[in-house]
C-alpha positions as CSV (number, residue, x, y, z in Angstrom):
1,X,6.8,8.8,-15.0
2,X,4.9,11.1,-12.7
3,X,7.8,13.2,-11.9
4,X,8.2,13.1,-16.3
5,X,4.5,14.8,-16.9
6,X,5.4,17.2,-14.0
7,X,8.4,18.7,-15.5
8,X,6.5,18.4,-18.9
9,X,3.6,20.6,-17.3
10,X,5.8,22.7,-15.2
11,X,7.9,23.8,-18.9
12,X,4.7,24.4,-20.3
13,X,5.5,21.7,-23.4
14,X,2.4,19.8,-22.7
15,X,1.1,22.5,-23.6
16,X,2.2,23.1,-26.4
17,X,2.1,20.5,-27.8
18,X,-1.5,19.7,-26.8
19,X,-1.9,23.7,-28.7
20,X,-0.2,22.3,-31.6
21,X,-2.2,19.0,-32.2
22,X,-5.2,20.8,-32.1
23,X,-4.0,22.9,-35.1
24,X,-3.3,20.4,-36.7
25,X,-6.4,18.8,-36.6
26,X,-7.9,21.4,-37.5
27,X,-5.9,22.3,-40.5
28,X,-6.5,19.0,-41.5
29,X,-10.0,19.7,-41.7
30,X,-9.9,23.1,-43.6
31,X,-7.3,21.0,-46.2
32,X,-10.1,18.4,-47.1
33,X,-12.6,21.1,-47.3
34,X,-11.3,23.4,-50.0
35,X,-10.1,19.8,-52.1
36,X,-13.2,18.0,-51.8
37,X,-12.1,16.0,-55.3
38,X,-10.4,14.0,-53.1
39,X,-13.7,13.0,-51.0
40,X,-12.2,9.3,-51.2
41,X,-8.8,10.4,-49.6
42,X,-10.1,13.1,-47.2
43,X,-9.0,10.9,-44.1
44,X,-5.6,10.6,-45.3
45,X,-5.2,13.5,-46.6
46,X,-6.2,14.5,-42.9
47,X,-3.9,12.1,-41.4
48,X,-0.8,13.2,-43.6
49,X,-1.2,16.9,-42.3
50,X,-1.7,16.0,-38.9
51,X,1.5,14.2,-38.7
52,X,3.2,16.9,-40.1
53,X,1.8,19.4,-38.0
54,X,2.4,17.2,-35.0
55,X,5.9,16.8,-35.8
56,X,7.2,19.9,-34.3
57,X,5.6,19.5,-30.2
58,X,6.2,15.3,-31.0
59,X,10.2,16.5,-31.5
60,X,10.0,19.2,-28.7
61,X,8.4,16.2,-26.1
62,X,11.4,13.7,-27.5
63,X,14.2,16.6,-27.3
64,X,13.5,17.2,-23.5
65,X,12.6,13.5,-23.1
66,X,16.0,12.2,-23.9
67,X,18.4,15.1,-22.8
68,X,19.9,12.5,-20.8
69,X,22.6,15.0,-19.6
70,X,19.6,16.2,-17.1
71,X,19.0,12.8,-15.7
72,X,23.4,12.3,-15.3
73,X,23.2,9.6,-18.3
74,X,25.8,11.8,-20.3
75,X,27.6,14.8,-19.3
76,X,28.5,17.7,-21.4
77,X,32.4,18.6,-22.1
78,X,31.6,22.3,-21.3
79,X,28.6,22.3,-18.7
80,X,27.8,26.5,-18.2
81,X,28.4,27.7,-14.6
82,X,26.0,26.3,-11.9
83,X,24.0,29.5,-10.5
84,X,23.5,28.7,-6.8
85,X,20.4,29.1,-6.3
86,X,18.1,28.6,-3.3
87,X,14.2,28.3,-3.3
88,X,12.1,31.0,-1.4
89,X,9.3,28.9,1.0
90,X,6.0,29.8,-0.7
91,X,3.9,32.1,1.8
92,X,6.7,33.2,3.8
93,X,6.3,36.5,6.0
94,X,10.6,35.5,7.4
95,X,12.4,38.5,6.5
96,X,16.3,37.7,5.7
97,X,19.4,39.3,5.2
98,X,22.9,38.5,4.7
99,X,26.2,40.1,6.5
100,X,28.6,40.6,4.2
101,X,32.5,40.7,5.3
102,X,33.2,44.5,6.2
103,X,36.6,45.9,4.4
104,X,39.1,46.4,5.9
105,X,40.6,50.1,5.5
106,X,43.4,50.7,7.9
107,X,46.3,52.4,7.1
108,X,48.7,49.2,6.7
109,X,45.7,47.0,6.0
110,X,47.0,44.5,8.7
111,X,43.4,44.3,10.0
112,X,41.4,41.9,8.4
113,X,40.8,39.7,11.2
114,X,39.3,42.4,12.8
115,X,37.0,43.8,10.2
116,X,36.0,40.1,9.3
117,X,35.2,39.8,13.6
118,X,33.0,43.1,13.7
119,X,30.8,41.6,10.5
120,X,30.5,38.4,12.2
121,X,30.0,39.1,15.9
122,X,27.0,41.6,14.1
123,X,25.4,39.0,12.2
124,X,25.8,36.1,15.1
125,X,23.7,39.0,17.1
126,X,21.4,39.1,14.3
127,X,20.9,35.8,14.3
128,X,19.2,35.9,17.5
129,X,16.7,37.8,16.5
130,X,13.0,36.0,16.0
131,X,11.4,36.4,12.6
132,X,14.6,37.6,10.5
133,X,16.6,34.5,8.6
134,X,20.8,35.4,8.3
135,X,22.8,33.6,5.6
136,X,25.7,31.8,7.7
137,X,28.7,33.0,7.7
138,X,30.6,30.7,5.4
139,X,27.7,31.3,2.8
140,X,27.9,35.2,3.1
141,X,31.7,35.3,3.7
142,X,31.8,33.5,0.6
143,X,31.8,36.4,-1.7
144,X,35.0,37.8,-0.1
145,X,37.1,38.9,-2.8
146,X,34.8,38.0,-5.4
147,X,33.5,40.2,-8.2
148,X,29.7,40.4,-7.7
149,X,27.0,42.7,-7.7
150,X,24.4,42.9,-4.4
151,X,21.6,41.8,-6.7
152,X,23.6,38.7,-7.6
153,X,24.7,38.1,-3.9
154,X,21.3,38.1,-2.4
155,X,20.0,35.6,-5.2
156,X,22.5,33.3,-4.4
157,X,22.1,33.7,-0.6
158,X,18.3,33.6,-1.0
159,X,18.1,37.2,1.0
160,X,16.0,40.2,0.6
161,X,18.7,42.9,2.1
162,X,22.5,42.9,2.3
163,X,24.7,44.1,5.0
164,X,28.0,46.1,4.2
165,X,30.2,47.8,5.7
166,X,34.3,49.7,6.2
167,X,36.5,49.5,9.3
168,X,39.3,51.5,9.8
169,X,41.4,50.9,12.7
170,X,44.1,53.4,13.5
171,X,45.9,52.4,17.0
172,X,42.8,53.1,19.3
173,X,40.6,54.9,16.9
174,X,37.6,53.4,15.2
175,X,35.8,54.4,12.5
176,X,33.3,52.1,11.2
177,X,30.6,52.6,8.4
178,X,27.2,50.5,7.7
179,X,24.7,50.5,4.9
180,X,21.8,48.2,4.9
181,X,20.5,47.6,1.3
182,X,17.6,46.5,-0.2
183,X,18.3,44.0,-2.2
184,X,15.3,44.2,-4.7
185,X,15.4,47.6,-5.7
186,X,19.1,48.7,-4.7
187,X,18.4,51.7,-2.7
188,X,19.7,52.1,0.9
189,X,17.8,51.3,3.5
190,X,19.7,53.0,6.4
191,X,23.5,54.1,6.7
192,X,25.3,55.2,9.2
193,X,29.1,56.1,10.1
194,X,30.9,55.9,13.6
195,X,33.9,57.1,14.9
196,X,34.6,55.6,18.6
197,X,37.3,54.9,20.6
198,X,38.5,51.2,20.9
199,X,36.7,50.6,24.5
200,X,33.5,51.4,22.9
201,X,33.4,48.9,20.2
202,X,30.8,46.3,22.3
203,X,28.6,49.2,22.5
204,X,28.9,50.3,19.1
205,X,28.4,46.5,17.9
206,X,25.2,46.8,19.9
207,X,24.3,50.1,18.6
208,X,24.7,48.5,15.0
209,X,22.3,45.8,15.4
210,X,19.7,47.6,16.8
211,X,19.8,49.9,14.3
212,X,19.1,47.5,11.7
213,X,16.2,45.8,13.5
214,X,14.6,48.9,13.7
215,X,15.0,49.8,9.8
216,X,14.1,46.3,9.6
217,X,10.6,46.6,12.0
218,X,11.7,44.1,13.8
219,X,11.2,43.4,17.3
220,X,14.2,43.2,19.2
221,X,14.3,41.5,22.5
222,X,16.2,43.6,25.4
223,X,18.7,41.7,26.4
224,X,21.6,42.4,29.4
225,X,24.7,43.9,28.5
226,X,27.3,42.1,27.8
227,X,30.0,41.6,30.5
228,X,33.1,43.8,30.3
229,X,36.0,42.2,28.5
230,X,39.6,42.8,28.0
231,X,39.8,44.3,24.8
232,X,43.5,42.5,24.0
233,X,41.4,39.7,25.0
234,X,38.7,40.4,22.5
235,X,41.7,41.3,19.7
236,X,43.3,37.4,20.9
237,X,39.7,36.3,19.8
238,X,39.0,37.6,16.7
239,X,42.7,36.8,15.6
240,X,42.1,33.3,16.4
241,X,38.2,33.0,14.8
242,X,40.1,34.3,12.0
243,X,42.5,31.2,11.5
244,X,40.4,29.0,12.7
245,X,37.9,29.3,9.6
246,X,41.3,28.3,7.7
247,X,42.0,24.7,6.7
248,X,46.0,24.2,6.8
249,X,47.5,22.8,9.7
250,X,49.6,25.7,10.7
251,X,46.7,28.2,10.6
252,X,45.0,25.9,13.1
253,X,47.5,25.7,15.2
254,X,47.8,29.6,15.1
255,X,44.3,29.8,16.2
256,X,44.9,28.0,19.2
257,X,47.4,30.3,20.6
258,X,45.4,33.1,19.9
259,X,42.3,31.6,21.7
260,X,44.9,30.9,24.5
261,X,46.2,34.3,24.6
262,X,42.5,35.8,24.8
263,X,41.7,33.2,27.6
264,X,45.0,34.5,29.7
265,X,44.0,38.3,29.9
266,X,40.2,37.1,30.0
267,X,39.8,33.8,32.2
268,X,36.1,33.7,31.9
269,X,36.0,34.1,28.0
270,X,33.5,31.0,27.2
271,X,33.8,31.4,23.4
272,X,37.6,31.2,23.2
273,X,36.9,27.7,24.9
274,X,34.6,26.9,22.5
275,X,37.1,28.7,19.8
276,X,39.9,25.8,21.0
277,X,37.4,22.9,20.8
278,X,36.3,24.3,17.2
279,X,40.6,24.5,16.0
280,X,40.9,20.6,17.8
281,X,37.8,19.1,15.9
282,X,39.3,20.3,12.4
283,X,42.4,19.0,13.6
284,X,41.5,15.9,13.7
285,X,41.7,12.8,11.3
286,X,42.9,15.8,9.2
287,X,46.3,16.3,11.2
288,X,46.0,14.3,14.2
289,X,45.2,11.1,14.9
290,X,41.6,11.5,16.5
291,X,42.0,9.4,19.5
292,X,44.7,12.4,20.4
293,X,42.5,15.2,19.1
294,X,39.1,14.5,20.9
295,X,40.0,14.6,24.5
296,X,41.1,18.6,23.4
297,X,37.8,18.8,22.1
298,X,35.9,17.3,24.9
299,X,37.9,19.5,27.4
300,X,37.4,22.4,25.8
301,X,33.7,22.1,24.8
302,X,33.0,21.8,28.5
303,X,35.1,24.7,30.1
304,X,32.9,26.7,27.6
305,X,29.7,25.2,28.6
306,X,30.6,26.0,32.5
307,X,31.0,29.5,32.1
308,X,28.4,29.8,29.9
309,X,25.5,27.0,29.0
310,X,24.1,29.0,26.1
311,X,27.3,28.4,24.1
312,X,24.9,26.6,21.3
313,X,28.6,25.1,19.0
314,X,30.4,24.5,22.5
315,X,27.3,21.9,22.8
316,X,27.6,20.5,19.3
317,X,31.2,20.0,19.7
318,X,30.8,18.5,23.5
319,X,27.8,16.1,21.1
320,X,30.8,14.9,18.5
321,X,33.1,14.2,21.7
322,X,30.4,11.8,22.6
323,X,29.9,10.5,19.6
324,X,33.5,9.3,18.1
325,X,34.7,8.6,21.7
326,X,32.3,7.5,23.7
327,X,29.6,5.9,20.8
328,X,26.8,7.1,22.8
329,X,24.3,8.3,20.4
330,X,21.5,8.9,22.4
331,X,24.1,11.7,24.4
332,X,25.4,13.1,21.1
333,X,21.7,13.5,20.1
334,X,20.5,15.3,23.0
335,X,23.6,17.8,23.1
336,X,22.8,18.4,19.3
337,X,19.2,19.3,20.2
338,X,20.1,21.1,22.9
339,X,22.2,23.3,20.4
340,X,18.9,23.2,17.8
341,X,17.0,25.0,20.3
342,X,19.6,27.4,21.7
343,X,20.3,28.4,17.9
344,X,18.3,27.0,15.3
345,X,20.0,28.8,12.3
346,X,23.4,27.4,13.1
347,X,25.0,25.3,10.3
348,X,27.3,23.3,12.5
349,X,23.6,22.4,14.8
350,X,22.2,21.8,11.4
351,X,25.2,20.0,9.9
352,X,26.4,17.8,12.4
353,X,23.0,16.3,13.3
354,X,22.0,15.6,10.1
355,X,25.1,13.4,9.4
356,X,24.1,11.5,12.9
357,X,20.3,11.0,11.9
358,X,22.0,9.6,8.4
359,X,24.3,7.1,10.1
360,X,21.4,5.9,12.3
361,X,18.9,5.1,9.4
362,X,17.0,8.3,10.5
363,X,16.1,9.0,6.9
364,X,13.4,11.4,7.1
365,X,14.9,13.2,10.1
366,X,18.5,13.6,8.2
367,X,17.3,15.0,5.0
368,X,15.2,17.6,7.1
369,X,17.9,18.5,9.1
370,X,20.3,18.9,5.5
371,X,17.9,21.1,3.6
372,X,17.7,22.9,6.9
373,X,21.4,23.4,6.4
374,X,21.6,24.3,2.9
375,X,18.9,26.5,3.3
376,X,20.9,28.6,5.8
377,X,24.2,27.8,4.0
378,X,24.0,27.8,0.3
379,X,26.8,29.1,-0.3
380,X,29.0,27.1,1.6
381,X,31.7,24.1,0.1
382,X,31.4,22.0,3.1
383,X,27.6,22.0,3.4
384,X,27.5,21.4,-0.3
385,X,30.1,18.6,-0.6
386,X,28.1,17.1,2.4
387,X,24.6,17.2,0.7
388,X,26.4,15.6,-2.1
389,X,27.7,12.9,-0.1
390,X,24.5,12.3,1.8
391,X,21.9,12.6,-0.8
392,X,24.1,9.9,-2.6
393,X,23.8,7.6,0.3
394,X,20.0,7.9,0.4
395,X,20.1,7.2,-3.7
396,X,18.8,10.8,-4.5
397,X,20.5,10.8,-7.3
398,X,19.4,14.4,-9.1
399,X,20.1,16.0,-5.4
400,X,23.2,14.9,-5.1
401,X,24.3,15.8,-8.8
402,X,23.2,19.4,-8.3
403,X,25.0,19.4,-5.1
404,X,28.0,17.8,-6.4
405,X,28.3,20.4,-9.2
406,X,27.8,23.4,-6.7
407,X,30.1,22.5,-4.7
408,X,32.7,22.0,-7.7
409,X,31.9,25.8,-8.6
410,X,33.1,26.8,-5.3
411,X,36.3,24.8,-5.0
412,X,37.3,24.2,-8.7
413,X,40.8,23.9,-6.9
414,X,39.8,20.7,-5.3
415,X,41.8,22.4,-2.1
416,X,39.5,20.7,0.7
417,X,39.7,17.0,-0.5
418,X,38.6,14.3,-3.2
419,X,35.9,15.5,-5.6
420,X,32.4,13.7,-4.2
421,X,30.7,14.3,-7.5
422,X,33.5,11.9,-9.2
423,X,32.1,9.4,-5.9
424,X,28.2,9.6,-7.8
425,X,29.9,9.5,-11.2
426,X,31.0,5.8,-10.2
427,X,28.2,4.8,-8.6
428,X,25.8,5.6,-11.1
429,X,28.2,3.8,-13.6
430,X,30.1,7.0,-15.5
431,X,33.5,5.4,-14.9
432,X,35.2,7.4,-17.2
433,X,33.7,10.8,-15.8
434,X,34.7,9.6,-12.5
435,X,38.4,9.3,-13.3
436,X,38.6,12.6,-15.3
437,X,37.5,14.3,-12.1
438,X,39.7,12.5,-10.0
439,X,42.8,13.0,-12.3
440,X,41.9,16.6,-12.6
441,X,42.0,16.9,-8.9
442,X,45.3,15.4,-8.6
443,X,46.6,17.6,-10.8
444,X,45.8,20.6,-9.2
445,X,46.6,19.0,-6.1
446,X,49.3,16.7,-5.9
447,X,46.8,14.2,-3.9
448,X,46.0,10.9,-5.1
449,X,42.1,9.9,-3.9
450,X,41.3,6.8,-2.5
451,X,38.0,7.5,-4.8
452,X,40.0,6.8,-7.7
453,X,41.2,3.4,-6.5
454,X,38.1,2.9,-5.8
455,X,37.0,3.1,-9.2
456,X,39.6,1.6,-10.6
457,X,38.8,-1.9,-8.4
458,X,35.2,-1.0,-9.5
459,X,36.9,-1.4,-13.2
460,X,38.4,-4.7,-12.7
461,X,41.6,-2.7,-12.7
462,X,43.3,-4.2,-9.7
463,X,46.8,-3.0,-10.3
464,X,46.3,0.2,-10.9
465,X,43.9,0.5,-7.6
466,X,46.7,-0.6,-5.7
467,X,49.0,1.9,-6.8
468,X,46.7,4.9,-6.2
469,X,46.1,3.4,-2.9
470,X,49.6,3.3,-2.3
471,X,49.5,6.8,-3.7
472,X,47.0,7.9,-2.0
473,X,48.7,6.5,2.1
474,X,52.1,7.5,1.4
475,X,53.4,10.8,3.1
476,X,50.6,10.7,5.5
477,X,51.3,11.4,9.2
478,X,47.4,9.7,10.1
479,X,45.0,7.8,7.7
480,X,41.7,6.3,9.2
481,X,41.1,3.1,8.6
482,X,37.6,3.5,6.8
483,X,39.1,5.1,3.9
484,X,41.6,2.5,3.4
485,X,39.1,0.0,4.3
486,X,36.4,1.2,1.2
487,X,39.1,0.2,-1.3
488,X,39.8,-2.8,0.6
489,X,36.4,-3.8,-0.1
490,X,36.2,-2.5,-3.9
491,X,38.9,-4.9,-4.2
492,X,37.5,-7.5,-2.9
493,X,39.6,-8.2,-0.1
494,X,37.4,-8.4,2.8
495,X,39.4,-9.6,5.6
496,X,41.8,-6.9,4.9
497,X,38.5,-4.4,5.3
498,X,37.7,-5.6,8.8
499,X,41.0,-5.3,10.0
500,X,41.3,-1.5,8.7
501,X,37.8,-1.1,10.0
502,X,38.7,-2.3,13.6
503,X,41.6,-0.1,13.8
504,X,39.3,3.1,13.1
505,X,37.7,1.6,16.4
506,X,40.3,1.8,17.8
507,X,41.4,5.2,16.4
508,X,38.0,6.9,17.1
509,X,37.9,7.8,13.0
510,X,35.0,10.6,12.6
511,X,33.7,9.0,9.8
512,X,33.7,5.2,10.9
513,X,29.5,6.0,11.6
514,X,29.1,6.4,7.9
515,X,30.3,2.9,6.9
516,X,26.8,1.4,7.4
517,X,24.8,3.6,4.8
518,X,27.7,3.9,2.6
519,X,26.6,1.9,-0.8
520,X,30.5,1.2,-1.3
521,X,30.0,-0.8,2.0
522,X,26.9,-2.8,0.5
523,X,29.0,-6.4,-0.4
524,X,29.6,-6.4,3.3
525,X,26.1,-6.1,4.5
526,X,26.0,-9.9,4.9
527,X,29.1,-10.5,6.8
528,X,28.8,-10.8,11.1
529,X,32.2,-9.3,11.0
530,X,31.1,-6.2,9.8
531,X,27.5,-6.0,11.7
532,X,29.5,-6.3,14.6
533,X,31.7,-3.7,14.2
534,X,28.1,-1.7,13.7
535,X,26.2,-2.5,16.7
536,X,29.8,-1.9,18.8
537,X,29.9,1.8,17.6
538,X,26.5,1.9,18.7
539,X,24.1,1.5,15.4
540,X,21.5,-0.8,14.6
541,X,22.7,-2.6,11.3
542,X,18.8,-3.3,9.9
543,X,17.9,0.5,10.5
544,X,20.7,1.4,9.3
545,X,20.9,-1.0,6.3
546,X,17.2,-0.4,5.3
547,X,17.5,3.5,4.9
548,X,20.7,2.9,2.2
549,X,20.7,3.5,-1.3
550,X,19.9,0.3,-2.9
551,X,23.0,1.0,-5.6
């Protein structure tokens, strides 16, 4: 009810209404004053006015009051387009700015990796720099292709200046352009054009950052060169950062040889490590069975972290290694600080250790760590399907519906997995939104969800749960157990949960962490067989179990 007269105030209908009572009254008054033949009836004359008067802020009060499709109670056919939209920190002096994907104008326009590379290898240099806050790459990147004005772009990113840019790569000729842009008015901050030959683009990358700290007024720390590098090495890398950002498993897989290829002409190339162990980690449970996949990951993560310490993502992968194979939590944790304090506006630092603190029962810790993240990311699908996910967890209902919805405006496609808003649809009770989402995604997709059998067993609607579930396994090369097992346990079948359960154990399943604080999980709260499997992967069921939704 608190959070009710706070909206009320913040819409300014207390207001007026309180503006319109008084009015009223006072109408009221004037009414009985110029008919005073009706001495006896002045009160309800009064009283007869004042309600009518009072109808109009009494209906605006009730309008808002019950427009359940804010609270999630009904949902419009035709909901407008969700603006994403991040709030500024009240008081903040942080100056921010987003690096927008340059274009890419070479003759056969074969160089998109490349001009993507130069944007991004400026703004992880940016990054770096104290007192200036860069919209991550996936957020920024976002927009590529898209239709949108700079005005719109820096809303949406929550950034004051924009960063954009041409390269046109013609055998060893470069020729790269840069305009910095205020945001708020439009005008130009500082341009600049360069021609160069291929062997000085580190320089030039250099050249390009400093130039924007000092429109900026930033300081810039002076840091060492960087070591020379093969430039076919450098090409291998950008060529493989490029497919590595894609989700099918062939483009992984392509990555890998490029990241391979850079490391043969440059041994000592500590970010094509961490490249490889990036390519593995989205390979698996995806593509490979994890208990294959990890060891890549782990190896990887720690030929990067040899040559170079500093490698802040070589560290958060090296922290998942130790948590899905080994279950030490307490190592994962210290590998993600370690890659919190080396870059502290990285999603995956963010990301991942926010979904740790949330499988722990770290509550407070987790949502810090995820508005951290969507702060930095707003614009990204995975950061915003995970905020739906988690918030849902923790019972935040409103969070994870605005979540939820963002993250359907990014991927209306449904191309990166099972809709998580149609997940708080049935939890909250909307069994026939849930489905509509679900079959929409199928449709587009050709993927049955284990989220719809779900809802279906939810529904006392035990045949047709089975037969999405058998959907939902078939032509599937790997399928953790987890997934299977949430059905499992919709449906009542609980011995058949465990078992799927213990075989992502045995499996190393990514997601197995998440069973404890996931309300579809609650039934099983009570059962030793399912505790144990908790404290085995290293979790402490009470913490764990006291943080959850109550759902």
């Amino acid at each position: 009810m608190r959070n009710f007269f706070a909206e009320l105030k913040r819409r300014k209908v207390y207001s007026v209404a309180v503006a319109y009572a008084v009015a009223g009254w006072a109408l009221a008054q004037g009414i009985a004053q110029v008919f005073p033949v009706f001495d006896i009836s002045n009160l309800v004359v009064r009283l007869i006015v004042l309600l009518i008067v009072l109808g109009f802020p009494v209906a605006l009060i009730l309008s808002w009051f019950f427009d359940l499709t804010r609270y999630g109670i009904v949902r419009t056919p035709d909901r407008p387009e969700i603006e994403i939209d991040v709030v500024r920190p009240i008081g903040s002096n942080e100056k921010s700015i987003a690096v927008l994907p340059f274009a890419d104008l070479s003759p056969a326009k074969d160089h998109d990796y490349f001009s993507d590379g130069i944007a991004e290898e400026i703004l992880v240099a940016l990054a770096k720099i104290e007192g200036l806050r860069v919209a991550a790459r996936r957020s920024s990147f976002w927009f590529k292709g898209k239709e949108a004005q700079l005005s719109e772009i820096a809303r949406k990113l929550n950034v004051e200046h924009v960063l954009e840019g041409t390269v046109r790569r013609d055998g060893n000729r470069l020729r790269i352009t840069a305009e910095l842009i205020d945001a708020g008015d439009g005008f130009t901050i500082w341009s600049d054009t360069f021609e160069r030959e291929m062997q000085g683009i580190f320089a030039l990358q250099d050249e390009i950052t400093r130039a924007i700290v000092d429109a900026l007024k930033l300081k810039l720390a002076i840091s060492p060169p960087p070591p020379s590098r093969s430039l076919d090495a450098y090409d291998a890398y950008l060529q493989g950062l490029f497919y590595s950002d894609k989700t099918t498993e062939d483009d992984l897989r392509k990555s890998l040889e490029f990241f391979a290829r850079a490391l043969e002409k440059d041994p000592q190339f500590s970010r094509a490590w961490t490249g490889i162990a990036k390519s593995w980690l989205w390979l698996a449970d995806a593509y490979v069975p994890p208990i294959e996949a990890y060891p890549n990951v782990r190896d990887a993560a720690g030929r990067a972290l040899q040559l170079n310490d500093n490698e802040a993502e070589a560290h958060v992968y090296l922290a998942e290694t130790k948590r899905i194979l080994d279950w030490d939590l307490d190592g994962a944790e210290a590998e993600f600080n370690r890659a919190c304090e080396l870059e502290p506006n990285s999603t995956p630092s963010n990301y991942f250790v926010a979904a740790l603190h949330a499988a722990r029962g770290d509550r407070h810790k987790a949502l810090a760590f995820l508005q951290r993240t969507s702060k930095i990311d707003p614009a990204s699908l995975w950061v915003s399907n995970f905020a739906c996910e988690l918030y849902r967890y923790f019972g935040l209902n409103d969070e994870a519906m605005a979540a939820g919805e963002r993250a359907l405006q990014l991927d209306p496609t449904f191309a990166y997995g099972e809709p998580l808003l149609a997940a708080l649809y049935r939890e909250m009770g909307h069994f026939d939104d849930a489905i509509a989402l679900y079959n929409k995604a199928r449709s587009i997709t050709g993927k049955a969800a284990f989220g719809l059998a779900i809802t279906y067993a939810r529904m006392d609607r035990r045949e047709e749960a089975r037969q999405t579930l058998k959907a939902a396994t078939a032509n599937r090369r790997y399928l953790p157990g987890d997934a299977i097992a949430h059905v499992h346990v919709a449906l009542h079948e609980h011995d058949a949960a465990i078992r799927e359960l213990q075989r992502a154990c045995e499996e190393r399943s990514s997601s197995l962490h998440m069973v404890g604080i996931a309300p579809e999980f609650a039934p099983m709260r009570s059962d030793p067989r399912f505790t144990a499997i908790l404290k085995r992967i290293g979790l402490e069921p009470e913490k764990v179990f006291a943080s959850a939704s109550k759902l």
